[in-house]
C-alpha positions in Angstrom: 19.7 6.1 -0.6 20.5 4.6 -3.9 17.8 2.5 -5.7 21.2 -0.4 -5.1 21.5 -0.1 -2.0 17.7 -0.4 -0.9 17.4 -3.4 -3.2 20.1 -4.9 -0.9 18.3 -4.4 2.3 17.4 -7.7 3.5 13.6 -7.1 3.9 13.4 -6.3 0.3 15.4 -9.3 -0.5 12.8 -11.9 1.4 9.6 -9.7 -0.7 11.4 -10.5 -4.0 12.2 -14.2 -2.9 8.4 -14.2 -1.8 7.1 -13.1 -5.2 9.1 -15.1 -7.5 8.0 -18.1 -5.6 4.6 -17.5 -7.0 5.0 -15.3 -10.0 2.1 -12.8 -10.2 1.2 -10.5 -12.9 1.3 -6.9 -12.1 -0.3 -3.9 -14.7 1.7 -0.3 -14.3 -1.1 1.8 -15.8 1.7 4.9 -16.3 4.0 2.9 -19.0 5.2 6.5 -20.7 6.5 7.6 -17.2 10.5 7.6 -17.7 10.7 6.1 -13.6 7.9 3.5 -14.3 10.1 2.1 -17.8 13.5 2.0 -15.2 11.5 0.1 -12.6 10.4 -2.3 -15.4 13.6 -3.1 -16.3 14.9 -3.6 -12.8 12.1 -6.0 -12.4 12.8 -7.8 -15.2 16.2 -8.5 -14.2 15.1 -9.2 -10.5 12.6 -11.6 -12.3 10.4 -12.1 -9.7 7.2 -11.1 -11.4 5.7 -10.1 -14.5 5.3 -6.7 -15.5 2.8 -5.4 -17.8 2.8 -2.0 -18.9 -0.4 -0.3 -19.8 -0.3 2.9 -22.5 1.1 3.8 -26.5 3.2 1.3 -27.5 5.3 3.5 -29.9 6.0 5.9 -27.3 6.6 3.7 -24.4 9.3 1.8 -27.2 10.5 5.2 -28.0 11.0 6.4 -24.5 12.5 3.0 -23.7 15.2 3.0 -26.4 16.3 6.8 -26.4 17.2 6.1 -22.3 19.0 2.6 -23.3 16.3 0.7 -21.3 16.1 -3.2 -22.3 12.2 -3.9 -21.6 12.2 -7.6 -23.4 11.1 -8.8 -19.8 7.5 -6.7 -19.8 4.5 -6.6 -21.7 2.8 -3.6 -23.2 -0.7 -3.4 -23.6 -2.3 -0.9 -26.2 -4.5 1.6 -24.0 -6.3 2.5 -27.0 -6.9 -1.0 -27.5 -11.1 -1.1 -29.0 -12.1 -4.1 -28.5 -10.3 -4.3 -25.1 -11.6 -0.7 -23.9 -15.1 -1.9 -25.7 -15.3 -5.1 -23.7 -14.1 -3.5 -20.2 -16.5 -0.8 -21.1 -19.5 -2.8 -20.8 -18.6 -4.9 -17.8 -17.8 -1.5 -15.7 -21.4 0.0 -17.1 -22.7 -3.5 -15.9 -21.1 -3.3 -12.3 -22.2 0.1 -12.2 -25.4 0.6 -12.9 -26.8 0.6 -9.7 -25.1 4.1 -9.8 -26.7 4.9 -13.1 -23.7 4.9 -15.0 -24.5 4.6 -18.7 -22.5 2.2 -21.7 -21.4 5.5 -22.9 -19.6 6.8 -19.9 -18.4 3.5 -19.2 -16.2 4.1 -22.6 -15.4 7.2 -21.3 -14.1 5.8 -17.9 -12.1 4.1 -19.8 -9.9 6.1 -21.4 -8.7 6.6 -18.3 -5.4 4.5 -17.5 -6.8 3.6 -14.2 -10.0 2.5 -15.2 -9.3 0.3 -17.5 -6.1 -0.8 -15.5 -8.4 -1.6 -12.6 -10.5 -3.5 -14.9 -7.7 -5.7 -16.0 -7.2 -6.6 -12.2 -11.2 -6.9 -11.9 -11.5 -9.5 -14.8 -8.2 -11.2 -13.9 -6.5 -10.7 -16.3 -3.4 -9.3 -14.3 -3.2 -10.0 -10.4 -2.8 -6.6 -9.0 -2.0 -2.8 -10.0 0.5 -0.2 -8.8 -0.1 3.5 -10.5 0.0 6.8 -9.1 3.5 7.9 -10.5 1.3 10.9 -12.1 -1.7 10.2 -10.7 -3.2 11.7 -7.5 -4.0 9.0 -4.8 -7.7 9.9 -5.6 -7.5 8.7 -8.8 -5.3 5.7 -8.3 -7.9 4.1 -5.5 -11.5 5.8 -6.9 -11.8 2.9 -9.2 -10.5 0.6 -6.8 -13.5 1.2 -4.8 -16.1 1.5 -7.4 -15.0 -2.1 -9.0 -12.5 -4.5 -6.8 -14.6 -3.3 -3.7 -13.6 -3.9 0.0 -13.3 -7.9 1.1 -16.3 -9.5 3.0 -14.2 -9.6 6.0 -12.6 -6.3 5.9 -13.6 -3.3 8.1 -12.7 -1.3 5.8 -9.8 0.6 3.5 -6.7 1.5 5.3 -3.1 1.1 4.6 0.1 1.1 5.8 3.9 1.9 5.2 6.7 -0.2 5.5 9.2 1.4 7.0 12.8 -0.2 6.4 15.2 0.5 9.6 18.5 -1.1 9.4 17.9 -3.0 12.0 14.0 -4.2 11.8 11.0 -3.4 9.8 7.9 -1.2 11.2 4.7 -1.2 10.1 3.4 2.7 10.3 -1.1 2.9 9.5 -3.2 4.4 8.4 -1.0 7.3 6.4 -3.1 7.8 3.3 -6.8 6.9 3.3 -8.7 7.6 6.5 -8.5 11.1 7.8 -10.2 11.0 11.2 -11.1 7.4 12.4 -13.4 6.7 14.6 -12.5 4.1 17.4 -13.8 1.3 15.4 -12.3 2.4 12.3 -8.6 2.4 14.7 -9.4 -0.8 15.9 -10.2 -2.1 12.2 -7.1 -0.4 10.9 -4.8 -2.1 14.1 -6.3 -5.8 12.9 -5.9 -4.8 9.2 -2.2 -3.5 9.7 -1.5 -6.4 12.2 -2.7 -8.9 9.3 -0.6 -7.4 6.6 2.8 -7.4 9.2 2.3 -11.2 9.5 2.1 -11.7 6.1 5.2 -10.3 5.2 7.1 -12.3 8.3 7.1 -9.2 10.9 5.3 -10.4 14.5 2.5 -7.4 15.0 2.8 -5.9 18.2 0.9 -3.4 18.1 1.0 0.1 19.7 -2.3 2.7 19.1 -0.3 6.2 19.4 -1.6 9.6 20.9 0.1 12.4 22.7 -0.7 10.2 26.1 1.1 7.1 27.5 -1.6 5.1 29.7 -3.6 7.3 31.8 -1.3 10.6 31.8 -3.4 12.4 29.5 -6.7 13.4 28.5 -9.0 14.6 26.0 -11.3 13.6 23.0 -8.3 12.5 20.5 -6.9 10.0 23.2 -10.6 8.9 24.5 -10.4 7.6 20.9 -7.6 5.9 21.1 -8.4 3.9 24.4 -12.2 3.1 22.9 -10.4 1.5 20.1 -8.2 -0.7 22.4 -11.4 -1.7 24.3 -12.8 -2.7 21.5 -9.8 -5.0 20.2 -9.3 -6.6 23.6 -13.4 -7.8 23.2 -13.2 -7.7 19.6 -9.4 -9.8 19.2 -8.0 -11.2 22.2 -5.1 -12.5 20.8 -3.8 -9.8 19.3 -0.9 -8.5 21.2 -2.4 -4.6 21.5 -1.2 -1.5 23.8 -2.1 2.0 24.2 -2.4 5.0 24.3 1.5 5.2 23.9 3.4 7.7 22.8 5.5 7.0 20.0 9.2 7.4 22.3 7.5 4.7 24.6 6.3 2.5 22.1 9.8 2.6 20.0 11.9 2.9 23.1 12.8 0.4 25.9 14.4 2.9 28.3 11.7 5.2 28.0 9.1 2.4 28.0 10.4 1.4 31.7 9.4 4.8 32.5 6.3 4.8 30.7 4.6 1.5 30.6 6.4 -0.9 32.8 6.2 -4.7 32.2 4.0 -3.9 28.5 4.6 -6.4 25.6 4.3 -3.9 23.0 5.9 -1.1 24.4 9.3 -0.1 23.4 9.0 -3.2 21.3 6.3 -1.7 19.0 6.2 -3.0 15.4 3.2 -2.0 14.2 2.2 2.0 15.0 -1.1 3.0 14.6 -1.8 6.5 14.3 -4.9 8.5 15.5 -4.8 10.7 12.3 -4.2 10.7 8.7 -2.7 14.1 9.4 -0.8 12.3 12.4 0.6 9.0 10.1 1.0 11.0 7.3 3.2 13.4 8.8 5.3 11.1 10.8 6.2 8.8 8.5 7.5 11.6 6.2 9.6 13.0 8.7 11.0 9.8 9.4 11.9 9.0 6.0 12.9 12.3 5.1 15.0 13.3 8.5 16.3 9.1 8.9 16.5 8.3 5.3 14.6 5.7 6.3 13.1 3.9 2.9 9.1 3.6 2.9 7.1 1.3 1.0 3.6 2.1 0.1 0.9 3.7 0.8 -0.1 -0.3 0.4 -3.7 -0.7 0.5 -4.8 -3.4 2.5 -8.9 -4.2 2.8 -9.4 -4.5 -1.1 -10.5 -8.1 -2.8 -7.5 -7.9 -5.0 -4.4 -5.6 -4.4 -4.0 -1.9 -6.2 -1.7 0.1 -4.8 -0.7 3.5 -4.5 2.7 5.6 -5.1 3.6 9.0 -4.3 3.7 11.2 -7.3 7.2 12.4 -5.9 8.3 8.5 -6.3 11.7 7.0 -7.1 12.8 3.9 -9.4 12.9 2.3 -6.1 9.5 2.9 -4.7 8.2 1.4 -7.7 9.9 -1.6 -8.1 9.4 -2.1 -4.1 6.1 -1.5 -4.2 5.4 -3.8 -7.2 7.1 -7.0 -5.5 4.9 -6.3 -2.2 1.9 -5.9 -4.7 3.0 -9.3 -6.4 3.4 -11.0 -2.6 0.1 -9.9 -2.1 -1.7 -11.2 -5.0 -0.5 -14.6 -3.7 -2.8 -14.3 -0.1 
């Protein structure tokens, strides 16, 4: 799918109108990468937030002009910056050093783009961060950790994909950070997901997914699964929970009849929580890959300021999508 055409989809169209309601500031720690200097661009035009791209000036100019790219819109920030790296340097040696981290491998952190991106976030001087174009997701969300930290009322780290049907919007967790949840961790990924649906307009119902529908099946992964609803119907009442489902009964009306007659959720399902990294992780890329079906994210959600993540396989598309749900986010 063209990077047009998935600008056109009408869930894209609300997040833009969303973040230029607000206008955010958001820092692309890989400014040099030839995908990250299009998406700028794009953004500029769509003008729905401001764009700040972190690296070396003359090269990110260079790269810019010799591919006819008009980046008037965005701001460059000098990674080599001294008295910038010098002042981030000893805040992070002051956050960290509890961990024993010293003033002279706090300058070294940050001479990495992440760092010192992440720091920019920290100190507010932009409102979120998007970076993993040629970074590993390690990387990208290590500082995130060690500096933004997870919100007081967070579980946890999770995050979720959204996946762009033509006719409705899903919300697929946790595909990037949690390898093998515990119940509670499902049941804090469910509210966390469920939370992040409702802020971009898509009503959570939510389905927890194993190989078992109801009571059909058995075995330790699915015990999981049904802990994890116990716990959110004691733990969250309202919210509008099922499982274990499969994921034809949770998507499916037909087969939800058959499955799990009279649910709410089921075959309605727009939130799918998976019981596995290796689970999520897998299905949504067969869906996107098989479907063509456009996913946004990994988008962090648990973090006191948003940083998100791309794949380092991205598109111009994934970037700029995944910048206007970072800006929308900076706005909760």
């Amino acid at each position: 799918m063209t990077g047009e055409a998935v600008a056109q989809l009408p869930f894209v169209q609300r997040v833009t109108e969303r973040a230029a309601s607000a206008r955010r500031r958001i820092v692309l720690p890989e400014g040099e990468d030839p995908r990250v200097l299009r998406a700028a661009q794009i953004l500029g035009e769509l003008d729905a937030c401001d764009v700040v791209l972190l690296g070396d000036p003359v090269a990110i100019r260079a790269r810019a002009g010799s591919a006819d790219l008009d980046l008037g819109k965005a701001e460059i920030v000098d990674a080599a910056d001294d008295q910038r790296c010098e002042r981030y340097a000893a805040e992070y040696a002051q956050l960290r050093a509890h961990k024993g981290v010293t003033r002279s491998a706090a300058r070294q952190a940050m001479t990495q783009r992440a760092y010192l991106a992440t720091m920019m976030v920290h100190s507010g001087e932009v409102d979120g961060m998007v970076s993993g174009a040629a970074h590993t997701t390690a990387e990208t969300i290590r500082p995130a950790f060690e500096i933004i930290r997870t919100a007081p009322d967070a579980g946890g780290v999770s995050s979720v994909f959204f996946m762009v049907f033509p006719d409705q919007v899903r919300v697929f967790g946790d595909c990037a950070v949690t390898p093998d949840p515990s119940a509670a961790q499902l049941a804090d990924i469910a509210r966390a997901s469920a939370r992040t649906a409702e802020h971009f307009d898509v009503d959570p119902k939510v389905a927890m997914l194993s190989y078992s529908s109801g009571s059909s099946g058995s075995g330790p992964s699915v015990d999981v699964v049904r802990e994890a609803v116990k716990l959110l119907a004691q733990d969250d009442p309202p919210l509008c929970v099922e499982g274990p489902l499969q994921y034809d009964a949770a998507v499916n009306q037909e087969i939800a009849a058959a499955k799990a007659s009279g649910s709410p959720v089921a075959g309605k399902a727009t939130v799918l929580i998976f019981p596995s990294l290796d689970a999520g992780n897998i299905a949504y890329k067969a869906v996107q890959q098989s479907a063509g079906v456009p996913a946004i994210g990994p988008i962090l959600q648990g973090l006191n300021r948003p940083v998100n993540d791309l794949s380092r396989g991205c598109t111009v598309p994934d970037i700029v999508n995944t910048v206007l749900v970072t800006a929308v986010q900076a706005q909760f």
